[in-house]
N, C-alpha and C positions, 0 to 999 in steps of 0.2 A: 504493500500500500504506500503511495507516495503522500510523503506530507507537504499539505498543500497549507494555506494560511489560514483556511477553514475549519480544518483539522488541528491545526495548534491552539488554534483559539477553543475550541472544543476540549479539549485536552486540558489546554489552561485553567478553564475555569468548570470544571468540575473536579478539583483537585481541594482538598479540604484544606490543605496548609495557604498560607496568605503567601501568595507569588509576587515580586515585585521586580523592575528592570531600571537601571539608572545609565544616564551617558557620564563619560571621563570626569565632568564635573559633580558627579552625584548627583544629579537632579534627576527625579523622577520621570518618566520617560512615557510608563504605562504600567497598569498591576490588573488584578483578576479581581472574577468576582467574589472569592474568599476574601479578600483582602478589605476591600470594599463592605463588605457585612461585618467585619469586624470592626471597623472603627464607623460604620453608622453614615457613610457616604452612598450619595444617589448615583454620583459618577464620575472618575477619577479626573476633571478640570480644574478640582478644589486641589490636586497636589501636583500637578502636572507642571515641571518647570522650576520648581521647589525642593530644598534638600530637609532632610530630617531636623535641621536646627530651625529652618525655616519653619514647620508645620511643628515646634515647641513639645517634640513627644515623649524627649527625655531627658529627669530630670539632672542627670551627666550625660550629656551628646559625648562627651570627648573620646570615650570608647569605642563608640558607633563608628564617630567619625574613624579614626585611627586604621579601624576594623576594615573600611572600605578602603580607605588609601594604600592599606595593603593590598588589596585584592584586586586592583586596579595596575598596583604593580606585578602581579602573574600570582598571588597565593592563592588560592581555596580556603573556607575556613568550611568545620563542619560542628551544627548543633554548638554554637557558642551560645552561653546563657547570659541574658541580659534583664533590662526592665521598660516599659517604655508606660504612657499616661495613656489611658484607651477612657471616653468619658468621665473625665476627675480621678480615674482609680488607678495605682502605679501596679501594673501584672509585671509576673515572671513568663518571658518569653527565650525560646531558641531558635537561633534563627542558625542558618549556612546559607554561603556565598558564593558564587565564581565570575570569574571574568568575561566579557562577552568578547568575542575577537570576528573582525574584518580585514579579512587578505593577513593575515597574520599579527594585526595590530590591534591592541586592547583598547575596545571605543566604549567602553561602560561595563557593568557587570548585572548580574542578576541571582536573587537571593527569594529567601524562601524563612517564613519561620514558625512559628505554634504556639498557642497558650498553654502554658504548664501551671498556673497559680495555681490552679486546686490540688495539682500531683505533690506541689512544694510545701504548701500550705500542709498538706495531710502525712508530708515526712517529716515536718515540724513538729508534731505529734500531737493537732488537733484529732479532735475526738465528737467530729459532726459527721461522718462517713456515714449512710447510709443509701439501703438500695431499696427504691419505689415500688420498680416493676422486675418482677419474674418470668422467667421462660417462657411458663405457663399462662401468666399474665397476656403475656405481649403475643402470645399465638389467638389470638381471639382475632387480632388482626391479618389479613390477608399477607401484606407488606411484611411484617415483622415475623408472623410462623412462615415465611422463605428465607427469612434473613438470619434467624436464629441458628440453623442446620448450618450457615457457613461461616459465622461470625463470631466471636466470643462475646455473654453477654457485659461483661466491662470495655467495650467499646463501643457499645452500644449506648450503653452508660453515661448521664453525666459524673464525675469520679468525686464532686462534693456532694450533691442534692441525691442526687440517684434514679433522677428523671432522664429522658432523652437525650442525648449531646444532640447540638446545633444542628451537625451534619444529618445527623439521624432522621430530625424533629421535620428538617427540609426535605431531605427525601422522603420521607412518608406523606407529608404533603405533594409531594410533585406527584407523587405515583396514588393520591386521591384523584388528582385534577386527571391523570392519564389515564383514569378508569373511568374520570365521570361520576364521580360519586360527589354529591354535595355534605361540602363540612361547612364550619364557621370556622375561622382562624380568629386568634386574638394575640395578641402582645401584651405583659404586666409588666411595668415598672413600676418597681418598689419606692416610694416617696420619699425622697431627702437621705437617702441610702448612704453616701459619702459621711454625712452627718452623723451617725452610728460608723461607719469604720473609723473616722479620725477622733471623733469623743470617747468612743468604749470602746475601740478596739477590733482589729480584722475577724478576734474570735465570737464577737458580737454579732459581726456583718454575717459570720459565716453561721449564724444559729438562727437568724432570721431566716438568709435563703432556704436551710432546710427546713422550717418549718414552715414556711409559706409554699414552698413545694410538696412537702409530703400531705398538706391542709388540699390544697386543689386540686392531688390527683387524687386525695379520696372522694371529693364532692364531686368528681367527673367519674368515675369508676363506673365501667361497666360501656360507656356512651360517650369515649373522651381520650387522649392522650396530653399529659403535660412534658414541656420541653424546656429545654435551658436556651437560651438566645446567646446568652453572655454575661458577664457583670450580674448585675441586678435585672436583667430581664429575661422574661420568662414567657414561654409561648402553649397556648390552649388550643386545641384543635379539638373541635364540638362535632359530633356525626349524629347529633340529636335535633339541635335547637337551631334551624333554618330560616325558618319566616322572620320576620322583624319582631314582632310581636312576643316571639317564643323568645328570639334571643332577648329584649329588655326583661321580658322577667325572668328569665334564667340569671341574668348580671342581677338585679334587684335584688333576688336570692343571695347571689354569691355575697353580695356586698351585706347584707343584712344579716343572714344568716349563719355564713359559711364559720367564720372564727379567720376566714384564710388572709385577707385581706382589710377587716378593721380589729387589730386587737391590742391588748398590752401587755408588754413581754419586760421579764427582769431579766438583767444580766450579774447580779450581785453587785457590781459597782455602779449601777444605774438603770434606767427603764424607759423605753420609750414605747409612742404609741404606734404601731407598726400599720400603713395603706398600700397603697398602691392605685396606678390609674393606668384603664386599659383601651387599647385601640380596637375594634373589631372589625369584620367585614367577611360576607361568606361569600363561594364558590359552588352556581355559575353566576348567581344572582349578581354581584356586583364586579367582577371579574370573571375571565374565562383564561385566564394564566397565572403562572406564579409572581410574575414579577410586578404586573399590575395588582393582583391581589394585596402582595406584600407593602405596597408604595401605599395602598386605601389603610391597611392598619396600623401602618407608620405614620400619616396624615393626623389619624384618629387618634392617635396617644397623643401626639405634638400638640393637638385641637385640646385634647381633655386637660394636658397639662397648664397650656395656657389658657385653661379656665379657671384655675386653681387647684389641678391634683386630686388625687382623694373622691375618683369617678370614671364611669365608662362612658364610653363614647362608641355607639355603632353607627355604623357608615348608611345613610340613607340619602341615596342619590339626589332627590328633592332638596336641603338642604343643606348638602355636602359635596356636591357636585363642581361647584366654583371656585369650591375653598381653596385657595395656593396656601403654601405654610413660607415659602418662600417669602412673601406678603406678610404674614403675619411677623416673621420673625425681624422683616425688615425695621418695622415697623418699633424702634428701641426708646427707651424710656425717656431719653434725650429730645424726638420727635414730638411724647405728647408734653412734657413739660416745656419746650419751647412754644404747644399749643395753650397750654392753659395760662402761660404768663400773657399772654397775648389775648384770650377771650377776660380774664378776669381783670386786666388794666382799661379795658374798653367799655366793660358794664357796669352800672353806678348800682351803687346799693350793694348789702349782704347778699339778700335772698336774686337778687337779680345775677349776682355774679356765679350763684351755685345752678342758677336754671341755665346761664349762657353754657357752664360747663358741663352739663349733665351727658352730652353725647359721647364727650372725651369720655368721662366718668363711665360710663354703659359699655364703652369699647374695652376698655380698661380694665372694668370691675366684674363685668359681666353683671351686671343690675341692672335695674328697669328702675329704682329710686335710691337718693342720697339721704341721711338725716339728719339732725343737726339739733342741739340743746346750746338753748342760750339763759342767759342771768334767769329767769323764771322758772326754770330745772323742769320744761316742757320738751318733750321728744316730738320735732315735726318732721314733716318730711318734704321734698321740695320739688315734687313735681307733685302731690295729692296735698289739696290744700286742706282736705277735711281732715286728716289724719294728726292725733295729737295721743300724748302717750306719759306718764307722768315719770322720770327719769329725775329726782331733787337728789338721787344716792348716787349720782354718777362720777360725783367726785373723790368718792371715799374707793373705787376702783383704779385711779386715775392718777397712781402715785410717780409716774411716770407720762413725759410727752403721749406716748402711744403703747396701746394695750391691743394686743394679736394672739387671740388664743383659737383652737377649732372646736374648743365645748363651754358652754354654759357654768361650768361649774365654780368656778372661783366670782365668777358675778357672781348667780346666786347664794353665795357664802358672804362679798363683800358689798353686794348693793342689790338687796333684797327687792326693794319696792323698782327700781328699774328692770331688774330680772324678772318682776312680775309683767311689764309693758310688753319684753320680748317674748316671752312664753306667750300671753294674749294675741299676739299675730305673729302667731308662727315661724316666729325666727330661731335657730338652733344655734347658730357663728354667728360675731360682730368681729370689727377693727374699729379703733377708736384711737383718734388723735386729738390733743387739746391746742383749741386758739390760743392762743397765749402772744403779749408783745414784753420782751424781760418777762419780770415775773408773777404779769397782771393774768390770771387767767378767763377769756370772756365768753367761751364756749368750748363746743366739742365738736365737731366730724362724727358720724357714726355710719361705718355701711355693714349692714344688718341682711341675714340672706336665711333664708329657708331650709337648703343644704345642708343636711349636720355633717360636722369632720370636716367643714372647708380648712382645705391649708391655704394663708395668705402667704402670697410669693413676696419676695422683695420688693419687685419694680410696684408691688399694688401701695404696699407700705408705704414705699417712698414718695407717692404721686401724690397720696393723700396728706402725707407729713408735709408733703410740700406745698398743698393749695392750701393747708391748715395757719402755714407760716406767711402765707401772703392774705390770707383775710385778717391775721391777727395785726398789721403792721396800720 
């Protein structure tokens, strides 16, 4: 068989290891689609022309570097272990190398490498190792009882969780879509995940994933497989819950009932509350490929995250159809606060400068209203003029500029008769930042939402902290 350019590229990117090629100078040239799935790229233009120090991967390039300028001088290197940053989190990888040669001359090299963090993690003598699914298990499926007779089941394996590896989790999907069989895919990322490895510790990090894995393949058991993606993400493929309908309240479930995805976990030296927010989208219904499928529930997590986390998102063509994330992402915190210095220098009045900014607010907050407590310890709101709510406790909350929690509880511990106004309409999550000029304080910000578990992001924080400091002045 002649290899044609068809064929390598074929070749290339069904290859599980991350492939990648550089010219003399190092710079990126072209890589696969391993490579690509692993660091969460749509298509290699974001690295094309760019060397490793340039794309910030690791947090000592100098070895990297080193590494390649040998190999450019005629070495090989084989399986050398390193580290590099894959979304905020530093893995253990290995990587090998060679030179690429034209007419006899070395014009770039090309290299190849693999995640090892959980092999290393687990010779370190963590003690989270567990296995999901069995032999037995996984012959229920068509896919897996063929693959079982040729395969060993630890490579099947992911070697922390004990759910699917990536490659695995992909190919049983591609060989759904090749039969024709309708599933639902989803994507779980786990909420502020980085924040639990560098506060309490990788052994922390590494107690959550297994338990939020071994939590979701029992609540799918029987009608379900769960996968590892990578890092903190985790992939669900549904062969039950199809229609639209079926899947929101299948998610509804999970979220409510499951323990998998809203709980709170001790680690001895600390405890947090463990979420996660998911992308969906099924197959043929909204896709009739893998890679189109996989782009709608990648959309859908980026969609659900910047709505605040701590929620699913399934893909419905009517309403998601338009949505670019490119758009969304462009769109930085810098954008709306040079918008709202600009609507709120322009409208006269308190209440006038909160209506001019309400659209910002909406885009931003994902709310439909803002509220706001002034010297009369009245909670209104500012686009329903009838709405009035008695909040005279809300300062005894308020020991700080701004107060961001995703439960009710510490208001209703410290400002009873306000926690009564919220409970009255249905509000579960607030943010609350106080007007203040020095250290006169003449009201409060309050965005109040329905949603229980809202995580407030940064950029929400800061928009609000910041239109709070231009009405106080």
């Amino acid at each position: 068989m002649e290899m044609t350019v068809e064929l390598f590229n074929s070749i290339i990117n069904t290859s599980q290891d991350c492939v990648f090629w550089k010219d003399k100078d190092r710079r990126f040239v072209g890589v696969n689609q391993a490579f690509l799935d692993f660091y969460g790229f749509e298509s290699a233009d974001i690295l094309i022309g760019k060397n490793d120090e340039d794309m910030g991967w690791h947090s000592d390039p100098e070895p990297f570097k080193q590494d390649e300028l040998a190999v450019l001088a005629g070495k090989c290197t084989y399986k050398v272990q390193g580290k590099c940053f894959i979304r905020g989190e530093e893995r253990d990888i290995v990587a090998s190398k060679r030179p690429l040669y034209d007419n006899g001359e070395i014009v770039g090299l090309v290299g190849s490498f693999t995640d090892i963090t959980d092999v290393v993690r687990l010779k370190n003598g963590l003690d989270h190792y567990q296995t999901i699914y069995t032999i037995e298990k996984l012959r229920k499926y068509s896919f897996f009882d063929k693959l079982v007779d040729k395969v060993s089941l630890n490579e099947i394996l992911d070697p922390l969780t004990g759910v699917i590896s990536r490659a695995y989790s992909v190919r049983f999907v591609r060989s759904l879509i090749a039969e024709n069989c309708p599933f639902t895919f989803a994507m779980i990322d786990l909420d502020n995940f980085k924040y639990i490895n560098d506060t309490l510790g990788h052994s922390a990090g590494d107690k959550v994933l297994t338990t939020v894995s071994k939590r979701l393949a029992e609540f799918v058991e029987g009608f379900g497989i769960v996968g590892r993606f990578g890092g903190d993400e985790l992939l669900l493929i549904d062969l039950k819950h199809i229609k639209i309908d079926e899947k929101i309240t299948f998610f509804e479930k999970l979220y409510a009932n499951s323990l998998a995805l809203r709980f709170t976990m001790d680690f001895g030296n600390g405890g947090s509350f463990i979420t996660g927010t998911v992308g969906a989208a099924s197959f043929p219904e909204d896709a009739d490929n893998y890679s189109d499928l996989f782009m709608l529930i990648d959309k859908m997590l980026y969609y659900g995250k910047n709505k605040g986390r701590n929620c699913f998102t399934v893909y419905q063509a009517e309403k998601h159809k338009n949505l670019e994330v490119t758009k969304i992402a462009r769109r930085g915190i810098y954008t709306y606060i040079h918008q709202l210095k600009t609507i709120l220098e322009e409208a006269k009045g308190f209440e006038n400068k909160l209506k001019a900014a309400m659209p910002v607010f909406s885009e931003i907050l994902k709310v439909r209203d803002i509220y706001y407590v002034c010297s009369d310890g009245k909670l209104k709101a500012v686009m329903d003029s009838e709405f009035s709510g008695d909040a005279c406790d809300i300062s005894k909350l308020m020991t700080e500029d701004l107060f961001s929690e995703n439960t009710l509880d510490k208001v209703k511990t410290v400002s009873p008769v306000f926690y009564k106004t919220l409970i009255k309409n249905g509000f579960e999550t607030v943010l609350i930042v106080r007007i203040r000029k020095a250290e006169n304080v003449s009201g409060y910000l309050v965005c109040a939402v329905k949603r229980s578990l809202r995580i407030w992001q940064e950029n929400e924080c800061a928009v609000l902290y910041y239109v709070a400091g231009l009405l106080g002045e």
